[in-house]
N, C-alpha and C positions, 0 to 999 in steps of 0.2 A: 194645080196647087190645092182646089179644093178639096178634089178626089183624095188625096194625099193625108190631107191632115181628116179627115172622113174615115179614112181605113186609119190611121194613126188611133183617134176615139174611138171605135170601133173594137179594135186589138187590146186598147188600155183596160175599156171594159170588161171584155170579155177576160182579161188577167185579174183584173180587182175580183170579180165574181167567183174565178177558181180558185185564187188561192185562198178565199174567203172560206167557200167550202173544201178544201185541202185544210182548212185550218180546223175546223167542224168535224170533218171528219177525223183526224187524229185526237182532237177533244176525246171522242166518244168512243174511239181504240184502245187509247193508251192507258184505261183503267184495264180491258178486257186482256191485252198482251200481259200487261204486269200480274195477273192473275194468273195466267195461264206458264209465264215462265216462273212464278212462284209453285206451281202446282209440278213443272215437269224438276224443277230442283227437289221439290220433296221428294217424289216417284223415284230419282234419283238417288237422294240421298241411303236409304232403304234397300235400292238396287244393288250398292257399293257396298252395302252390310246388312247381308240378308239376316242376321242373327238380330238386327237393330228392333227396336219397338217406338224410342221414342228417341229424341235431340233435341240440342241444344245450340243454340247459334252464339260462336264466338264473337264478339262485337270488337270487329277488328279495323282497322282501313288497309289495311296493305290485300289482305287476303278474304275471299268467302268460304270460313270453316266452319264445321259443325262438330261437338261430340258427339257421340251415339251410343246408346242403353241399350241392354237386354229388358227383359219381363221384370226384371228381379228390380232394374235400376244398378246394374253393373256395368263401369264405363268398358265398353268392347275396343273403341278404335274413333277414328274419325273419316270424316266425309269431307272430302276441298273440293270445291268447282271453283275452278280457274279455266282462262282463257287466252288465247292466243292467237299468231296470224297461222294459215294454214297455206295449201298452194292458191287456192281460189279466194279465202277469205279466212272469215274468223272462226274457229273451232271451239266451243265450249264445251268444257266435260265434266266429268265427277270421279273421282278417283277414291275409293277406300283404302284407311289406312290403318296399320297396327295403332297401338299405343305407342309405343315408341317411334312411328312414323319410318319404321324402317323393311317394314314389308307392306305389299298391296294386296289386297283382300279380293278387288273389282274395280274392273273399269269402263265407264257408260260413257258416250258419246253424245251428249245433250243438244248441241246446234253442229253444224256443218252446212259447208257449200261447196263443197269436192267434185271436181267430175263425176261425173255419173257412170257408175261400174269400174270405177277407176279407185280414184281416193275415196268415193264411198264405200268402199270394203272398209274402210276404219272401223263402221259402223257394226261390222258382223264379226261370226262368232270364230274362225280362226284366227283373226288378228286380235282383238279383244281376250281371248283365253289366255293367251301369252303374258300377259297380265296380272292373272289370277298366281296370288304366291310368289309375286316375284318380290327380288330383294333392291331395294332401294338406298341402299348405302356403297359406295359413296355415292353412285348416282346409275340411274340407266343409259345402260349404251344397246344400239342399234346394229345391229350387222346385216351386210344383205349376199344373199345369195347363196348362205349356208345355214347348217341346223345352230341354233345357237347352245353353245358351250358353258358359259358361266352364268350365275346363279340370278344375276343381274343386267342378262341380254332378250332382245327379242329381236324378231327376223322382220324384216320391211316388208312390206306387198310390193311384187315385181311390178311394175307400170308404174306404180303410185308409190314412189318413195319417198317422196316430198313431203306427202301426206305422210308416212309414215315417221318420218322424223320428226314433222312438227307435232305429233302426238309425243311422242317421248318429249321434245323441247320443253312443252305444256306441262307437261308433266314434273320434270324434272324442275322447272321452276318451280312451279306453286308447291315442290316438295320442298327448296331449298327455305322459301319464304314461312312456312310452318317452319322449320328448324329452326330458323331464326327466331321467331316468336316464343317457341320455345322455350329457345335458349336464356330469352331476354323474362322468362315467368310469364309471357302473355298467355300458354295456351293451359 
């Protein structure tokens, strides 16, 4: 019995002390990650509209957009990072868009957890180019297996389809949720 309640304090201990430092340590994290995912959103945003110089953050709660300027101070387009579930987890991106939100300028791959050589091809450049110039109205669709046809398709990566959907899914939402805001005079 004594042995018993000896390892019992012993375990309690040794859990008070870690989560303490589990606690300490994320104190002293969580300034440095919000930095650095503030820094890979900018890098982004710029990525998505390479003509861009400077932006403007829409102060939104439904969505994270940006406008984006030329040198001149001429609104180009906008920048949306939105996020979603992918096959392994969460997918964050950044997607460039016209002015009118109805074509896509670029599209970056901000966070992923995808298989490894699988759904991370999201991340490169034949799947990603598919992208560039597409049309977004009424919405993107997916097709696998063949070259794609209409103005507002892209072709899935073979193994990785999953992943490949859920980038259009990603997509096609936080395109719908601008439209919306839009519509409603927010953007």
């Amino acid at each position: 019995m004594k042995k018993t309640i000896k390892i019992i304090v012993v375990l309690t201990i040794i859990g008070i002390i870690s989560g303490a430092l589990l606690t300490k340590v994320n104190e002293w994290a969580s300034p440095l990650i919000a930095a650095n995912k503030k820094a890979e959103t900018e890098k982004g945003i710029f990525l998505v509209q390479p003509d861009g110089k400077y932006y403007e953050k829409i102060n939104t709660n439904d969505i994270e957009i940006y406008k984006v300027f030329d040198d001149n101070k001429n609104f180009i387009g906008y920048s949306l990072a939105f996020e979603g579930n992918g096959f392994q987890g969460k997918i964050r991106l950044m997607v460039g868009l016209s002015t009118d939100l109805n074509k896509i300028t670029s599209l970056e791959i901000l966070e992923q957890v995808e298989t490894p050589g699988l759904g991370t091809k999201i991340t490169e450049e034949p799947f990603k180019n598919q992208f560039k110039g597409l049309q977004t109205f009424p919405q993107i669709n997916w097709i696998k297996g063949k070259t794609p046809e209409e103005p507002n398709e892209i072709q899935t990566i073979t193994g990785a389809t999953i992943s490949s959907k859920s980038v259009v899914a990603i997509v096609n939402n936080g395109i719908q949720k601008a439209r919306s805001l839009k519509e409603r005079g927010s953007l």
